[in-house]
VEXGUSE-293061 format. One record per residue (C-alpha): residue number from 1; residue in three letters; x, z, y. Coordinates in steps of 0.02 Angstrom, whole numbers. Example, Ala and Ser with C-alpha at 12.3 -4.5 7.8 and 13.67 -1.06 7.14 Angstrom:
REM residues 2
+------+------+--------+--------+--------+
: resi : resn :     xx :     zz :     yy :
+------+------+--------+--------+--------+
:    1 :  ALA :    615 :    390 :   -225 :
:    2 :  SER :    684 :    357 :    -53 :
+------+------+--------+--------+--------+
This chain:
REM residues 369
+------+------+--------+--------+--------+
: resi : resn :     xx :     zz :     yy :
+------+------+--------+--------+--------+
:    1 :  UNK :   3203 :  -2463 :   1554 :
:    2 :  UNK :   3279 :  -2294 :   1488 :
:    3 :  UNK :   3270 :  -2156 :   1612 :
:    4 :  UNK :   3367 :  -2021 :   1644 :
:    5 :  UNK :   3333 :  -1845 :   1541 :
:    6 :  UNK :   3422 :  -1705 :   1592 :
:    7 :  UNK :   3447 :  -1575 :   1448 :
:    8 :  UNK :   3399 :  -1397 :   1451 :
:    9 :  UNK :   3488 :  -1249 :   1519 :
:   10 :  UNK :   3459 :  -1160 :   1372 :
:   11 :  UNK :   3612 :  -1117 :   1286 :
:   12 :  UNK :   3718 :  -1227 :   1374 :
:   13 :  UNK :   3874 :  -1127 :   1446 :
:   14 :  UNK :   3913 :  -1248 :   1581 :
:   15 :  UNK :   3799 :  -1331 :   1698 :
:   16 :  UNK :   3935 :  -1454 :   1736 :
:   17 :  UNK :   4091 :  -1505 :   1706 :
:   18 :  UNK :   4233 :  -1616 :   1808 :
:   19 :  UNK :   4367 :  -1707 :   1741 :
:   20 :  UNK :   4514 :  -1736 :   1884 :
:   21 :  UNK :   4634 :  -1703 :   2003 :
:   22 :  UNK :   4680 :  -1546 :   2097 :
:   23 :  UNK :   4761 :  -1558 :   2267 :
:   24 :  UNK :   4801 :  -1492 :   2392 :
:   25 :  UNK :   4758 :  -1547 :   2565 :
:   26 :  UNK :   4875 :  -1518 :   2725 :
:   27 :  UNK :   4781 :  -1529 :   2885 :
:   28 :  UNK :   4843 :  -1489 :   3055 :
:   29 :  UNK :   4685 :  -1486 :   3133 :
:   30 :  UNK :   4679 :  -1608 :   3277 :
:   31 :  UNK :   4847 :  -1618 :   3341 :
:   32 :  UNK :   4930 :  -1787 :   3252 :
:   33 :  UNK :   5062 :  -1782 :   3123 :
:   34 :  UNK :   5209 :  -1826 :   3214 :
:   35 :  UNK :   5171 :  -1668 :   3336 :
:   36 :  UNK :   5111 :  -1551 :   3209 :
:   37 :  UNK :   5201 :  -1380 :   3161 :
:   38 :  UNK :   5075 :  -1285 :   3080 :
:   39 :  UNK :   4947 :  -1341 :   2953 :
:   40 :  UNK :   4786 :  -1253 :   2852 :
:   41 :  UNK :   4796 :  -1292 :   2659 :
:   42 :  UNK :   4646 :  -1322 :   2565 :
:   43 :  UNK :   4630 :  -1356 :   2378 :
:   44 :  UNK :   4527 :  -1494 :   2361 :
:   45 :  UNK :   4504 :  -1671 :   2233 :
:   46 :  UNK :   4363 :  -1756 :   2244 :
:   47 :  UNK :   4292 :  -1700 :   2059 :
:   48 :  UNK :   4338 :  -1535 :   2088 :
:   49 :  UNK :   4253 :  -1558 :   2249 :
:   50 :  UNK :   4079 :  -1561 :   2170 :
:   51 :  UNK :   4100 :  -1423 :   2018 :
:   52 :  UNK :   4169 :  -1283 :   2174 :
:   53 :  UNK :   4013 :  -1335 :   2275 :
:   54 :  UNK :   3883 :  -1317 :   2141 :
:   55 :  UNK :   3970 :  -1151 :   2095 :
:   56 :  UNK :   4001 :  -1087 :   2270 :
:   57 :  UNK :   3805 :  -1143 :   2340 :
:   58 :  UNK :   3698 :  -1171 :   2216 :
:   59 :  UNK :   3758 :  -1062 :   2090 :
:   60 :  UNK :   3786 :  -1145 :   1930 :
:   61 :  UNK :   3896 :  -1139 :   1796 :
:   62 :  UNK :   4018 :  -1255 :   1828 :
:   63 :  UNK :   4208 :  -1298 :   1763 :
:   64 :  UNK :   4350 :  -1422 :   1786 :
:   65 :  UNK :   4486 :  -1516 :   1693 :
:   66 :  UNK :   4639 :  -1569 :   1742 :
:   67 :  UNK :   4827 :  -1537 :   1766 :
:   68 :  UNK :   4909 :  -1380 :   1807 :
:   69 :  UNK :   5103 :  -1349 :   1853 :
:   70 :  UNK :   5156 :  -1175 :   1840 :
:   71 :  UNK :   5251 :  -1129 :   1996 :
:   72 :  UNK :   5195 :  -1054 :   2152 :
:   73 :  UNK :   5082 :  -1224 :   2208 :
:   74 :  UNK :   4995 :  -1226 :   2057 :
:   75 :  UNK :   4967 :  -1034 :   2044 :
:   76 :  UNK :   4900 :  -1055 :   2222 :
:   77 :  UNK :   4775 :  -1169 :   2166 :
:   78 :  UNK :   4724 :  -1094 :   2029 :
:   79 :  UNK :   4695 :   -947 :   2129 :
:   80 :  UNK :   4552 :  -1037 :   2248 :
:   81 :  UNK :   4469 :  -1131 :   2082 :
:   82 :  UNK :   4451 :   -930 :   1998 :
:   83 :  UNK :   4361 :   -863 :   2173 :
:   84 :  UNK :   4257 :  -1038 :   2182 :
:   85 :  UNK :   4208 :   -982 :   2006 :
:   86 :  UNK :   4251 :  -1133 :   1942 :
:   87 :  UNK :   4288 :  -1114 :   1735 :
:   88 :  UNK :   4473 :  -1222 :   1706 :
:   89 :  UNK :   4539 :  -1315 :   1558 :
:   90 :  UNK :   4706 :  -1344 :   1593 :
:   91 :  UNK :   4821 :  -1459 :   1525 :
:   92 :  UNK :   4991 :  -1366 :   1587 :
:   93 :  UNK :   5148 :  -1442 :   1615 :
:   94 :  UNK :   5319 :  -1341 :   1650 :
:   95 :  UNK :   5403 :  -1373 :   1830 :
:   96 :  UNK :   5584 :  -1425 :   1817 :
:   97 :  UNK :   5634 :  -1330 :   2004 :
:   98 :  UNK :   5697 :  -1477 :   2080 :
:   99 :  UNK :   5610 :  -1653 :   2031 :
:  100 :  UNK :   5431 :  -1604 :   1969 :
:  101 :  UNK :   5290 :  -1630 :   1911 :
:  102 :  UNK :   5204 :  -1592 :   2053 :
:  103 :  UNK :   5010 :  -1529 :   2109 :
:  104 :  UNK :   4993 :  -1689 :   2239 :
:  105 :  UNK :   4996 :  -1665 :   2414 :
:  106 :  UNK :   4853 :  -1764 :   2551 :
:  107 :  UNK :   4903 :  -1772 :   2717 :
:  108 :  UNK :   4730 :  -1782 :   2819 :
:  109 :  UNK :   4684 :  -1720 :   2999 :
:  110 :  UNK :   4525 :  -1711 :   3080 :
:  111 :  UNK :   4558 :  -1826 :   3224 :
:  112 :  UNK :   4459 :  -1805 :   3372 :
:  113 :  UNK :   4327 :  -1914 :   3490 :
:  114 :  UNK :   4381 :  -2123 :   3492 :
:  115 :  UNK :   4563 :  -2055 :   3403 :
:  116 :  UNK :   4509 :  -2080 :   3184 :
:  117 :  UNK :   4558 :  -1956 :   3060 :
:  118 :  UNK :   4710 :  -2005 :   2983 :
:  119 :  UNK :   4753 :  -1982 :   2783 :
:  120 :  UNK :   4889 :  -2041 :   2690 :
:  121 :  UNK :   4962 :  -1955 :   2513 :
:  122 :  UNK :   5104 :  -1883 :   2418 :
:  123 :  UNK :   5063 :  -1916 :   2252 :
:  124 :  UNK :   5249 :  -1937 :   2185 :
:  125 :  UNK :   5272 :  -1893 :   1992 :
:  126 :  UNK :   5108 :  -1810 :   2009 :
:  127 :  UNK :   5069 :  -1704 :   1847 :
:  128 :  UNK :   4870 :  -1764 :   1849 :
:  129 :  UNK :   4963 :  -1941 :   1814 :
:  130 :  UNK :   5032 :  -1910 :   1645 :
:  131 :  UNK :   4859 :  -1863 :   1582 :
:  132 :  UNK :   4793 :  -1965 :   1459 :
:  133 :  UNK :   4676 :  -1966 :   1295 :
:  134 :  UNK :   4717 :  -1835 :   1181 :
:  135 :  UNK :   4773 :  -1727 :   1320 :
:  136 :  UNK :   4597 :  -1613 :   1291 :
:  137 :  UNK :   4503 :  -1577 :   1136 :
:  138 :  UNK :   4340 :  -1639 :   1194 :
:  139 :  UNK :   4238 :  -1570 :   1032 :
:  140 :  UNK :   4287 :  -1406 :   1064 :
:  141 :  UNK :   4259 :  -1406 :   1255 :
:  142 :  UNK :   4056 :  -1511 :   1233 :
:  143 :  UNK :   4043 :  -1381 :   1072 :
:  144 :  UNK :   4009 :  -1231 :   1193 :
:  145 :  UNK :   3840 :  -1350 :   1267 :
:  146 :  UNK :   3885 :  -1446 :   1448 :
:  147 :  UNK :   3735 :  -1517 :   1540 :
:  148 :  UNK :   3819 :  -1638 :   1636 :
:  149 :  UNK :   4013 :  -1723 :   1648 :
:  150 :  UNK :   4078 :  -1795 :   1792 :
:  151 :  UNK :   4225 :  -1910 :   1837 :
:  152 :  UNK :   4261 :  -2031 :   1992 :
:  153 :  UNK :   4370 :  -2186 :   2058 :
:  154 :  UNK :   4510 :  -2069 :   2144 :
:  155 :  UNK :   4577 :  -1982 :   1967 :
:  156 :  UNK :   4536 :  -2155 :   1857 :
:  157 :  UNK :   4663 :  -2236 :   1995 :
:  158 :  UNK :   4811 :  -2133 :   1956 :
:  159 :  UNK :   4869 :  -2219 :   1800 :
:  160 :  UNK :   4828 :  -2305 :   1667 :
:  161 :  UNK :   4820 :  -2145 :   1561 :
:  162 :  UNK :   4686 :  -2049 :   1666 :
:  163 :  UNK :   4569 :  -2197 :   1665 :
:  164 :  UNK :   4571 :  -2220 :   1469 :
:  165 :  UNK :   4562 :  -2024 :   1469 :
:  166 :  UNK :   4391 :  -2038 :   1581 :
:  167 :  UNK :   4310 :  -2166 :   1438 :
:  168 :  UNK :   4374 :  -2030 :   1332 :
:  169 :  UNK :   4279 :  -1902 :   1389 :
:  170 :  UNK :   4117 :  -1998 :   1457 :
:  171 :  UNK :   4099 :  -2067 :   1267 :
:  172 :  UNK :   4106 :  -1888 :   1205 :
:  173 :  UNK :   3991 :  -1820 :   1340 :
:  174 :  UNK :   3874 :  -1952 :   1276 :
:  175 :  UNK :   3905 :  -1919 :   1108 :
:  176 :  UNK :   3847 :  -1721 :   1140 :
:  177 :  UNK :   3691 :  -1789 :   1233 :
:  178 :  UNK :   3768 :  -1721 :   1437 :
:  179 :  UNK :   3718 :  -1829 :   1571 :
:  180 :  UNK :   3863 :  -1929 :   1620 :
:  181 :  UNK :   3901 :  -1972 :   1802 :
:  182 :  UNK :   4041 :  -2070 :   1913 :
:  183 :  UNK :   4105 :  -2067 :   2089 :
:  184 :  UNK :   4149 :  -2241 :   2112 :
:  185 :  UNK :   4267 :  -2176 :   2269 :
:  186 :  UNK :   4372 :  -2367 :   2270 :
:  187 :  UNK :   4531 :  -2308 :   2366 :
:  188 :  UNK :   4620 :  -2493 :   2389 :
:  189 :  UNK :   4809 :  -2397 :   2434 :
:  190 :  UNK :   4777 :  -2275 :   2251 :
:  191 :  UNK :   4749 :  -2439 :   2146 :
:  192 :  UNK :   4874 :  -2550 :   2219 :
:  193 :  UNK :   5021 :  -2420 :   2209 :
:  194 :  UNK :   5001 :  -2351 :   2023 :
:  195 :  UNK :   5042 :  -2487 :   1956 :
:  196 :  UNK :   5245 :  -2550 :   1928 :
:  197 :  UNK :   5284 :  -2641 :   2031 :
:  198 :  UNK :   5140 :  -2594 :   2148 :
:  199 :  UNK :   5016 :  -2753 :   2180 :
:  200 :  UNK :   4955 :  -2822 :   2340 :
:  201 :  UNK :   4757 :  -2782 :   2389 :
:  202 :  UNK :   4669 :  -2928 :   2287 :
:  203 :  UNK :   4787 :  -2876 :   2143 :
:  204 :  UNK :   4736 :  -2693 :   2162 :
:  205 :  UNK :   4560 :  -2757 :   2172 :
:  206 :  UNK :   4542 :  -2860 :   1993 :
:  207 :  UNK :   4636 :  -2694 :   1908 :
:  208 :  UNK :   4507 :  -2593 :   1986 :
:  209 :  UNK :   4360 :  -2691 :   1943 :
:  210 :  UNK :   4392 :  -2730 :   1759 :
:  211 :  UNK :   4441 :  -2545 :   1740 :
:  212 :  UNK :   4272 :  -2466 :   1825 :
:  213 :  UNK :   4179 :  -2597 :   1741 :
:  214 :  UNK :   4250 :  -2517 :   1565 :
:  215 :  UNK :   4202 :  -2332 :   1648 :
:  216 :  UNK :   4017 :  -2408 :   1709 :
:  217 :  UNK :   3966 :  -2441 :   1531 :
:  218 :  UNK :   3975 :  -2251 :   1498 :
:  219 :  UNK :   3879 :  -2195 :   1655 :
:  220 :  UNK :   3715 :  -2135 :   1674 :
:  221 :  UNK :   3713 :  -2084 :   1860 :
:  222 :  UNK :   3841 :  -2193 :   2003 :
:  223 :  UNK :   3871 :  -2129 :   2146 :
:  224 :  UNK :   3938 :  -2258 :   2279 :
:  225 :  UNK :   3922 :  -2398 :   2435 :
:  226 :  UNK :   3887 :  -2565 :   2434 :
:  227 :  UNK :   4077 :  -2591 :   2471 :
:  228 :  UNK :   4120 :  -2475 :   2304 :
:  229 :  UNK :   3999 :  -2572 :   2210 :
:  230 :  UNK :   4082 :  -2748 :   2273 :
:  231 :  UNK :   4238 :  -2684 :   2275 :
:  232 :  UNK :   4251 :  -2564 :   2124 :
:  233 :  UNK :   4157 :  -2673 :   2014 :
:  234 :  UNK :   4182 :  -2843 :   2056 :
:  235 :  UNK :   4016 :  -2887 :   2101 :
:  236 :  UNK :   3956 :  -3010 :   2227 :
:  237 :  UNK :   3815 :  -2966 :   2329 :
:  238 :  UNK :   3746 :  -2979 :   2503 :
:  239 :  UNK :   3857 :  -2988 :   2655 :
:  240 :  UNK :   3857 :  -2814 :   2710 :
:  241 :  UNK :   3925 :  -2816 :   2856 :
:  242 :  UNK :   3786 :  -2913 :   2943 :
:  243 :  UNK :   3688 :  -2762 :   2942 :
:  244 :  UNK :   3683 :  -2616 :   3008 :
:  245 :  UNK :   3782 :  -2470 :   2945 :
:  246 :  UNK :   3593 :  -2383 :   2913 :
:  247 :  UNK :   3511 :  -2538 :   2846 :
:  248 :  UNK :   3470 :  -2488 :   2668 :
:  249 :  UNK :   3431 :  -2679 :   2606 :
:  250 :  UNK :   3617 :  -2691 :   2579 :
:  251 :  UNK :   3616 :  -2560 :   2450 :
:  252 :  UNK :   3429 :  -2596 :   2368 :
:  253 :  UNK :   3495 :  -2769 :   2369 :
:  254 :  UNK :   3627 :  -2701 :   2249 :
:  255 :  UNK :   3535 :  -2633 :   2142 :
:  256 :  UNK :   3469 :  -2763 :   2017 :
:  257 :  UNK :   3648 :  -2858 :   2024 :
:  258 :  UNK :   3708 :  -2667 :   1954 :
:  259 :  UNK :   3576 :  -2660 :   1823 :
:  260 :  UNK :   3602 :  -2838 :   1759 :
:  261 :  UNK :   3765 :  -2786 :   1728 :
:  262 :  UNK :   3751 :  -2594 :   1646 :
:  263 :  UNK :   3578 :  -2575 :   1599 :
:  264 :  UNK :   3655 :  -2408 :   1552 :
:  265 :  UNK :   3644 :  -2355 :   1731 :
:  266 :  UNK :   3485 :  -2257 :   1748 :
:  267 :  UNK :   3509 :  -2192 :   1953 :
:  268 :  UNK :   3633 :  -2246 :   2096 :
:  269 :  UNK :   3662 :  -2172 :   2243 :
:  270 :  UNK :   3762 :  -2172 :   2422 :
:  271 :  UNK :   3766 :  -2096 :   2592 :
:  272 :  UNK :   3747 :  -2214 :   2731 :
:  273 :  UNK :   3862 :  -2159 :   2890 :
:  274 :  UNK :   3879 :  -2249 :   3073 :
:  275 :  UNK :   4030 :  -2200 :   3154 :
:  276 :  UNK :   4009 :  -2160 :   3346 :
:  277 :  UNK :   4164 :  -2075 :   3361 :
:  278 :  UNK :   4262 :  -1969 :   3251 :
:  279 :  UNK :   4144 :  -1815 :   3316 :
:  280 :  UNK :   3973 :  -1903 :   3310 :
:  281 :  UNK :   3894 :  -1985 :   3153 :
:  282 :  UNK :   3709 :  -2038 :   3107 :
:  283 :  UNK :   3710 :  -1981 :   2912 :
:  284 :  UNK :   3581 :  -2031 :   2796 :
:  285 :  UNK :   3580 :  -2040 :   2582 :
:  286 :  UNK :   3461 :  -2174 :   2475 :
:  287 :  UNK :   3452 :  -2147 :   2289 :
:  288 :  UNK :   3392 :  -2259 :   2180 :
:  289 :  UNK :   3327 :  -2176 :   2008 :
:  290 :  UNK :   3227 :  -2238 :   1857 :
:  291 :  UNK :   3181 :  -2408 :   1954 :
:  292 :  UNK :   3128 :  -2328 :   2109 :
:  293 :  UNK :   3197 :  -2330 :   2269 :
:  294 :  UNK :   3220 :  -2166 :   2408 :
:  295 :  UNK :   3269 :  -2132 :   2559 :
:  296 :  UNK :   3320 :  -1975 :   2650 :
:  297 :  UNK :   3311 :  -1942 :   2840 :
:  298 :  UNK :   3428 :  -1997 :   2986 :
:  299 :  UNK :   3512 :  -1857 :   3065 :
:  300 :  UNK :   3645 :  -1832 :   3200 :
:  301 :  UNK :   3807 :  -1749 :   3147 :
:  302 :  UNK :   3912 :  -1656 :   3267 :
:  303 :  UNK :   4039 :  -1680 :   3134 :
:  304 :  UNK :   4195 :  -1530 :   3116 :
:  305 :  UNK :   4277 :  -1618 :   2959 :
:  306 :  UNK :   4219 :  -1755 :   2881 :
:  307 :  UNK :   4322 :  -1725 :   2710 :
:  308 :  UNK :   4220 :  -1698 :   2564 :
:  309 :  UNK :   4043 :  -1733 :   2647 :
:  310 :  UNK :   4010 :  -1859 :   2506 :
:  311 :  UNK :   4049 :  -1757 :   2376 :
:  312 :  UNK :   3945 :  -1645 :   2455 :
:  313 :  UNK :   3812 :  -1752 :   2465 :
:  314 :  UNK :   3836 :  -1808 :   2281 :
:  315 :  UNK :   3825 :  -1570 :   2221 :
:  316 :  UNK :   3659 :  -1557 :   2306 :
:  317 :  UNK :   3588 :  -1696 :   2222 :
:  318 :  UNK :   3673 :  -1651 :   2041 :
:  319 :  UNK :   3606 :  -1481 :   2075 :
:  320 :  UNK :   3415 :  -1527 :   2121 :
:  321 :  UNK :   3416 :  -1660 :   1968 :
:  322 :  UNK :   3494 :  -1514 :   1852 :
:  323 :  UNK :   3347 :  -1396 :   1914 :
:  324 :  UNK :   3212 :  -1532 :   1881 :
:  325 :  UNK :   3182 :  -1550 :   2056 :
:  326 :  UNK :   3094 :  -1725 :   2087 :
:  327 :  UNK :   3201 :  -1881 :   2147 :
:  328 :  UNK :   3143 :  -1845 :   2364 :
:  329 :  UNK :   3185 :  -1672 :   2343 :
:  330 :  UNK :   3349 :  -1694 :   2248 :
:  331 :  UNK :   3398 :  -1828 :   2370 :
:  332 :  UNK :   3364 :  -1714 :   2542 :
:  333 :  UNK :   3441 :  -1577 :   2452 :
:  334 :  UNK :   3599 :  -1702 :   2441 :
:  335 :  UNK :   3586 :  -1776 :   2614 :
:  336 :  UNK :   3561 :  -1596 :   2674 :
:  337 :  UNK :   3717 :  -1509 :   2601 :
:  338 :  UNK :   3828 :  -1661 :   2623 :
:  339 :  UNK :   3794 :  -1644 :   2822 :
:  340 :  UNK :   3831 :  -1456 :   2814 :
:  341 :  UNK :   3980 :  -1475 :   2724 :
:  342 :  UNK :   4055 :  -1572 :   2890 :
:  343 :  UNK :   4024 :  -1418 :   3002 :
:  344 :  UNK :   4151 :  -1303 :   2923 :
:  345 :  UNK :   4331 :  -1316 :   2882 :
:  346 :  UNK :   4401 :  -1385 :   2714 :
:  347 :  UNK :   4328 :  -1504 :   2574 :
:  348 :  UNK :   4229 :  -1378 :   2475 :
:  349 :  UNK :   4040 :  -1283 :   2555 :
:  350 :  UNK :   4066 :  -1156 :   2662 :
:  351 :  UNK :   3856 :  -1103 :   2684 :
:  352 :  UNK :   3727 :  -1050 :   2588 :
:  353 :  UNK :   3589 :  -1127 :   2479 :
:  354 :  UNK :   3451 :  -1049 :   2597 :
:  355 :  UNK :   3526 :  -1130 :   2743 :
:  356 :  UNK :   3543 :  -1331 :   2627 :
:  357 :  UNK :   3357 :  -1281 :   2596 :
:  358 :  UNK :   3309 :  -1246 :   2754 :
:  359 :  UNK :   3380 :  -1403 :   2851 :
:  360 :  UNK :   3327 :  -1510 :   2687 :
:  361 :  UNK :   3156 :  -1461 :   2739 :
:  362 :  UNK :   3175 :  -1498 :   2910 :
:  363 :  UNK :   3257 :  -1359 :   2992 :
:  364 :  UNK :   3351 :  -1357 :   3142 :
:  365 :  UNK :   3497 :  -1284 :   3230 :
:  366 :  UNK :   3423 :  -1144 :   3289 :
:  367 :  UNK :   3498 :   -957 :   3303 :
:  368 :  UNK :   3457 :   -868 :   3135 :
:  369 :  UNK :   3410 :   -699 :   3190 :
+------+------+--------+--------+--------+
């Protein structure tokens, strides 16, 4: 079985790179939609997600690529990737003034106790969309030495273009020896609507799967559920919803029906969350890495905002396999910043890498003095 090598800092000038969508997310806090007059913007896509959070907290050298509009929106946004420190490669595209493109718009809130966070999107004629292979010169961009290149489920959904662009750039990650990895992230609504006309959910679900199944051959490191494996990939496994949202057996289960299929695949790995309300959860993380299986802790979260704890989750694990951290540590530091990340406001880190240390080693709440 090939395992996974990570390759040296030296030289390289980023530590990571994403390839996807930029956002923005509206959220009015916890007052519902239809009673909402205010809301807080965040820039956010769950790529970008990761390369602001291993910027921001754990300092590395990190950059994104995707679509940029130039009018206000998209100045705004590039405005928050510069102070995340994020490095962009832009593929621009001019704004009309009335019709588009557009920087896509998520509509989330943060729901509170029994009510559930609501999200729904405005991706209309969404400039990320019309991306496609050839849109970046990949030699150049691997020439300056990247560690690691990321992707996921949510930017390979948005047309038929992004997802050949993804194989584009995983094949010449490979080809420049990065690590490649993939956010699974199967959003039924994104898959079922891109395509003309849009397709019911079984539909949705066979475009998906023979699409990420194209992506998985390309993948060193997966990040997803049991339900994203099933789901994304089209394979059958164990019913999980006879166990319990904690159970890991579902996703070890998983595991060897994965590997049949991409051998490639040298870790996986998933956060496990129960539900109590939309305030409470019980969050844990398993990873499974060069044909061993681990498991983090079970904590309590007193969650704030759930959006963008699992790309949290997935930054503090890129970051401790980057540093050559082993596979326990990496995973805590993963589990760790992932339930951090749901104490503050937004979908990128808000704290510090002392504090992800600190509770990955068992800290506490405690006043820091």
């Amino acid at each position: 079985m090939a395992q996974l090598s990570i390759p040296s800092a030296d030289g390289a000038k980023h530590d990571f790179l994403a390839l996807g969508a930029l956002v923005t997310r509206l959220n009015p806090g916890i007052v519902p939609f239809s009673e909402a007059d205010s809301y807080t913007l965040h820039v956010s896509g769950g790529e970008y997600n990761v390369a602001a959070n291993l910027s921001s907290c754990f300092g590395m050298n990190t950059a994104i690529a995707g679509a940029m509009v130039d009018n206000p929106i998209g100045k705004r946004i590039e405005n928050a990737v510069r102070r995340q420190g994020v490095h962009p490669y832009y593929r621009r595209f001019a704004f009309d003034g009335v019709r588009g493109p557009n920087m896509a718009i998520v509509w989330s809130d943060q729901g509170q106790g029994v009510r559930a966070p609501v999200v729904f999107y405005n991706r209309a004629n969404e400039a990320a969309a019309r991306l496609k292979p050839g849109s970046f010169d990949w030699d150049a961009i691997f020439g300056t030495q990247i560690r690691w290149f990321h992707s996921g489920g949510i930017f390979s959904a948005l047309s038929g273009g992004t997802a050949e662009l993804v194989i584009e750039g995983m094949q010449a990650a490979k080809r420049a020896g990065a690590v490649t990895s993939f956010d699974l992230n199967y959003r039924a609504k994104l898959w079922a609507a891109a395509s003309e006309p849009p397709l019911d959910a079984a539909e949705a679900e066979k475009v998906a799967a023979k699409t990420l199944r194209r992506i998985a051959e390309n993948v060193d490191v997966l990040v997803g559920n049991e339900e994203d494996l099933q789901k994304g990939l089209g394979l059958k496994g164990p019913d999980a919803a006879s166990k319990g949202k904690l159970d890991p057996s579902s996703f070890f289960n998983m595991i060897d029906i994965v590997i049949r299929d991409f051998p490639n695949i040298k870790a996986v790995a998933t956060t496990l969350r129960e539900v109590h309300s939309t305030n409470r959860h019980s969050w844990g993380a398993l990873l499974w890495l060069d044909g061993k299986s681990y498991a983090s802790p079970v904590c309590e979260l007193d969650v704030y905002d759930r959006v963008g704890g699992g790309d949290g989750f997935a930054s503090g694990l890129i970051y401790g396999l980057l540093r050559g951290k082993s596979p326990e540590d990496s995973l805590r530091l993963g589990w760790s910043h992932g339930a951090l990340l749901t104490t503050t406001p937004g979908d990128t880190t808000m704290v510090s890498l002392d504090q992800v240390e600190a509770f990955a080693a068992g800290g506490s709440a405690r006043i820091q003095r």
